[in-house]
C-alpha positions, 0 to 999 in steps of 0.5 A: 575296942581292939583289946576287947576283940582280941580277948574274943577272939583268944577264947574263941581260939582257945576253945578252938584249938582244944576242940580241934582234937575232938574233931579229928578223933571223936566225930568227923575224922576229917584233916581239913577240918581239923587243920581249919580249926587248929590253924584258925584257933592259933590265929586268933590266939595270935591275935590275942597276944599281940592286942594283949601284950600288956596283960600277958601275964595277968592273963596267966592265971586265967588262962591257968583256970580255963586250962584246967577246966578244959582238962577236966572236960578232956579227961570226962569226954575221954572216959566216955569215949572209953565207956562207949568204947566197952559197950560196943565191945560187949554188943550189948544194944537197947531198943527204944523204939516204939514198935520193936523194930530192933527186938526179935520177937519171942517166937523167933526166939523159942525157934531158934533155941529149939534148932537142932542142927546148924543151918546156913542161909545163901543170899544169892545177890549181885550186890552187897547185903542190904543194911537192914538184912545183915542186921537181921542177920546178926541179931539171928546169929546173936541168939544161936551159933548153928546160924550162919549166912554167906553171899553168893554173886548168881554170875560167879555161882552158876551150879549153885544157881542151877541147883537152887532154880534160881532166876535172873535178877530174882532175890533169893535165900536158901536155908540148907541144913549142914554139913552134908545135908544139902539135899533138895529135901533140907532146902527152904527155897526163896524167901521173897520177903526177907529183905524187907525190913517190915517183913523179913524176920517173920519171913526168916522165921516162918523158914526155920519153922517149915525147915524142922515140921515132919509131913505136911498139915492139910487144912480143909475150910469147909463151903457151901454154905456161906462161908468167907471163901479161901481166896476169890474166884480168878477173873470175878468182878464183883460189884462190891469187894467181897471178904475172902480169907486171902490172908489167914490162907498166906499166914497158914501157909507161912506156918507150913499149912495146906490150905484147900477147899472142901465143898462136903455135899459134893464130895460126901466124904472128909479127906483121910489127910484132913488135919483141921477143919474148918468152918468160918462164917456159915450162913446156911444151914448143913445137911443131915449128911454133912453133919454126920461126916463131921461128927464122924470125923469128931469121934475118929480124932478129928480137930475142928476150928468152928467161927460163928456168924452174927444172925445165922444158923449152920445148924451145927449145934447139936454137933457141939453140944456133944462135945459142950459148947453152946453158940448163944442166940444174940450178939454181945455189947457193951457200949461203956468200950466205944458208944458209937461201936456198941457191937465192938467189944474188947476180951481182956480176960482170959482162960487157963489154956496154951492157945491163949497163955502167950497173949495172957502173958503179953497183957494182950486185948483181943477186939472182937465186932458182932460176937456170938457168946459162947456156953460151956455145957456142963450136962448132956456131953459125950462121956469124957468131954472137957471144955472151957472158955478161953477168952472172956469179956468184961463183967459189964457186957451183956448179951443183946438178943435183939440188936439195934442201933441204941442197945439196952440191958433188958430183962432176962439177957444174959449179962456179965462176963460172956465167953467169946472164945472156948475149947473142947477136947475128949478122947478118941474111941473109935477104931480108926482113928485120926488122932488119939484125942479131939479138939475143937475151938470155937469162936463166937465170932468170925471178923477175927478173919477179915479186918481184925486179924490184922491186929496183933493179938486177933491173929496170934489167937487165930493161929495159936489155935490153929498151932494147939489143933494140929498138936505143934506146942512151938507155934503157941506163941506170940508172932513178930508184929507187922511193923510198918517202918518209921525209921530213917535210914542213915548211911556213914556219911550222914552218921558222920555229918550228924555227929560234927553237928551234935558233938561238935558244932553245937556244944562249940558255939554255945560255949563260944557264945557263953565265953563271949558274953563273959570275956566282954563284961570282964572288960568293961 
């Protein structure tokens, strides 16, 4: 019995003691525990040599062959230590997750290709950058050498902190372009969000984007008429929660928009730095006076983003027939995407156009509730009009003229593939003109503001056309998702306990316990 122990307890010492190195070079680094393996290793060979003395060396060959199978796995893990040793040399990095969290999204990309000139980011922080910030940091840098970062202490900066309006115990990062050039007119200031690990690169980026755009891009969303308001009055208490377009008017604002209201019957007229218009969600009907401000503003060059509401009309088309787009009566289903949600339709098929070929490119569906369907007008149009569909449902949808809770194709609706989104573009004759070509975008329906512009492909639609309207070509793209984080946060002690366990701890005891099992039946 005491030789079958000490036999043990040799290959457990063996194995011990060659692993002993790995502890201290590979996972934990730490002495004490590599001065507990080793010593506890050398004991319980000792311990085998002296319950063993008689078989030393018959023992010699098998001690032989397990040497040389324990230098074969020394020689493997050392080359994998080594082909570890090379990628981390190359940076070279994979994200397997499953919403991205680690990749840049192609916008961020394409905007910092596009930089022109080197910028620096100021972090004023009493503290050390957090982890997820100084990662962002380095895949931005990965991608350019004119971005670079510094940390600066507010307590140790105070002209820096006076110039930049900084507040006490506020986070804050400045874009300044370089070198001389750090005029209050070259500063992006305060990114609130940038340490944020869901929201920072959007942040980031959003600030690259306003740190390069020429002038300001005024958009007026027009009221009075039922539309989804910009934002709720202050101090309102309604009865119910009432839509707004809260975060379309965030999300422009990010991209370097103006946002403002315009009531037109009060104002009788459209603001000479009016660069879209937009309409969302109208349920009454537009006088004859407003009607000609907008069709006015149409033919001087004028960009209006047009959003249809299900069961109402604005009286607006006559003023898009000129320009060959028809908002059809009914609403769109096709029950086969979800029969409880006959109303709820997926778009995805798309048109040849720039607001869209991002999204066609992602493979991207786009979800749309209560659409209108939209016609492309082929005769009685202004001279000079092109117009097309750029997003389209699929071929079993049909237009309900009369909605229910149970809908059926009946004679004579319109069935097939219905367009849901559409463009029209003409040039400009007027004599004073906004710009030298009109563009409207239309859209059958105006959910995509509210509850579905939370989707990904929805809101990279809305503000690829609001991107295609005020002619900034860069902000045709596809957008960094909202991410919301599942990742663990792991600091170095952690790291370090978890790689004992994994490389070292467990791999030991299963090798232990096989060597166990197979030393005892060699015994009997």
């Amino acid at each position: 019995m005491l030789k079958t122990l000490g036999k043990v307890g040799g290959g457990v010492g063996l194995l011990l003691t060659l692993t002993s190195f790995v502890t201290l070079f590979v996972t934990s680094g730490s002495m004490i525990a590599f001065g507990v393996k080793l010593g506890l290793g050398v004991a319980l060979l000792a311990l085998w040599a002296v319950t063993n003395s008689d078989k030393i060396s018959l023992w010699a060959r098998s001690v032989f062959f397990f040497g040389s199978s324990a230098a074969i796995g020394a020689v493997f893990l050392a080359l994998m230590v080594a082909a570890n040793f090379i990628v981390a040399r190359r940076n070279q990095t994979w994200d397997l997750t499953s919403k991205k969290l680690y990749s840049l999204s192609q916008q961020t990309r394409d905007t910092l290709k596009d930089l022109k000139e080197p910028i620096n980011i100021i972090v004023f922080s009493t503290g050390e950058l957090p982890e997820s910030l100084d990662d962002l940091f380095k895949r931005f840098a990965a991608e350019t050498e004119k971005l670079t970062w510094e940390r600066k202490d507010p307590r140790k900066t105070p002209a820096l902190v006076a110039k930049y309006k900084i507040r006490e115990q506020q986070f804050a990062a400045i874009l300044v372009r370089k070198p001389g050039q750090s005029d209050e007119s070259s500063t992006a200031a305060n990114l609130p969000r940038l340490a944020d690990a869901a929201e920072g690169e959007q942040e980031l980026t959003n600030a690259l984007i306003r740190l390069q755009t020429v002038g300001e891009q005024k958009v007026y969303f027009l009221e009075g008429h039922g539309e989804i308001p910009l934002e709720l009055e202050e101090g309102a208490m309604p009865q119910a929660p009432q839509p707004s377009l809260a975060k379309v008017k965030t999300a422009f604002m990010n991209e370097g928009y103006v946002c403002e209201s315009l009531n037109l019957a009060k104002d009788n007229a459209i603001p000479q730095d009016a660069k879209v218009l937009v309409s969302a969600g109208a349920k009454s009907a537009y006088t004859e006076g407003e009607k000609r401000l907008i069709e006015q503003f149409l033919e001087e060059g004028g960009r209006f983003l047009y959003f249809a509401e299900a069961g109402y009309e604005p009286s607006l088309d006559p003023v898009l027939a000129k320009y060959g787009l028809q908002i059809d009566n009914g609403v769109i289903a096709d029950p086969r995407v979800d029969p409880d949600q006959p109303y709820l339709i997926v778009a995805p098929f798309y048109g040849d156009h720039v607001t869209v070929a991002p999204l066609k490119a992602g493979k991207l569906n786009l979800l749309f509730f209560s659409a209108r369907a939209i016609t492309v007008l082929r005769e009685g149009t202004l001279q000079g009009v092109t117009a097309l569909n750029t997003v389209l449902t699929t071929p079993e949808a049909w237009l309900e003229t009369k909605p229910d809770e149970d809908p059926k194709l009946d004679p004579g609706e319109k069935a097939g593939q219905l367009g849901v989104v559409a463009v029209s573009t003409r040039d400009s004759t007027a004599a004073n003109k906004r710009s030298e070509q009109t563009r409207i975008v239309a859209f059958g329906d105006s959910q995509v503001l509210l509850d579905l512009f939370a989707l990904e492909g929805d809101r990279n639609l809305v503000l690829n056309a609001m991107g295609w309207l005020s002619n900034q070509p860069k902000k045709l793209t596809i957008r960094p998702p909202d991410r919301d984080i599942s990742s663990l946060q792991v600091d170095g002690a952690m790291l370090s306990n978890i790689r004992l366990v994994v490389m070292d701890v467990l791999p030991m005891l299963l090798i232990g316990v096989g060597l166990t099992v197979w030393l005892t039946r060699r015994s009997r």
